[in-house]
C-alpha positions as CSV (number, residue, x, y, z in Angstrom):
1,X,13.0,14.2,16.4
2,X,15.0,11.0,15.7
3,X,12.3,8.9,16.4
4,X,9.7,10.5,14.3
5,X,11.6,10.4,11.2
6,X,12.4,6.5,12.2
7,X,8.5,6.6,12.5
8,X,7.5,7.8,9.2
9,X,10.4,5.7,8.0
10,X,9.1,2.5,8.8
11,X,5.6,3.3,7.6
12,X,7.0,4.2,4.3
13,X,8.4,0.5,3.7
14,X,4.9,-0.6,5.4
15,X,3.0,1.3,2.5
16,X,6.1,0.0,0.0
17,X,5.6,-3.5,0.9
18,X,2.1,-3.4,0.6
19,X,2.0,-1.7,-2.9
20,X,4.6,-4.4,-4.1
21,X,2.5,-7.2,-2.8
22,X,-0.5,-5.8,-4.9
23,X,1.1,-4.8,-8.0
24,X,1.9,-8.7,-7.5
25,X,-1.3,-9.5,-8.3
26,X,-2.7,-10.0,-11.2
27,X,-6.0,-7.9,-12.3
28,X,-8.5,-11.1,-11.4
29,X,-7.0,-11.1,-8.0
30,X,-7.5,-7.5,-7.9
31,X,-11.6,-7.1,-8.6
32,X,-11.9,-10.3,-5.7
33,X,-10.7,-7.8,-3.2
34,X,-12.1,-5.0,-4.9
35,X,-10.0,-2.7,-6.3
36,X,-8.0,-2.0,-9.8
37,X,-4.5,-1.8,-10.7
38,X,-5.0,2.1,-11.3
39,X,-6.0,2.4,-7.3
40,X,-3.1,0.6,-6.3
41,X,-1.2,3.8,-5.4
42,X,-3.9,6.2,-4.3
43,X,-4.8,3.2,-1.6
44,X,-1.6,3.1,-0.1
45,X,-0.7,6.7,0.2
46,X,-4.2,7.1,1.9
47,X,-4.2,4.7,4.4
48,X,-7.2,2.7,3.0
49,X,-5.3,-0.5,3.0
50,X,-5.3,-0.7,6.6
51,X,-9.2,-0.8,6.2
């Protein structure tokens, strides 16, 4: 049980440090890769940054 919740743990500050490093970005940056300040969120909960 322990190490589950350490599990979804460290993918939380995973998905946290990846939304910070985006949100870092500015909107230019943003349409290179493909994707808008609005999404930033919605990526990272889904998993699509991993892409």
């Amino acid at each position: 049980m322990f190490s589950q919740i350490a599990s979804r743990f460290r993918a939380y500050q995973a998905n946290r440090k990846v939304a910070s490093h985006l949100a870092r970005m500015d909107d230019r940056e943003l349409l290179d890769i493909g994707i808008s300040r609005s999404e930033i969120e919605y990526l990272v909960r889904s998993g699509r940054h991993q892409l």
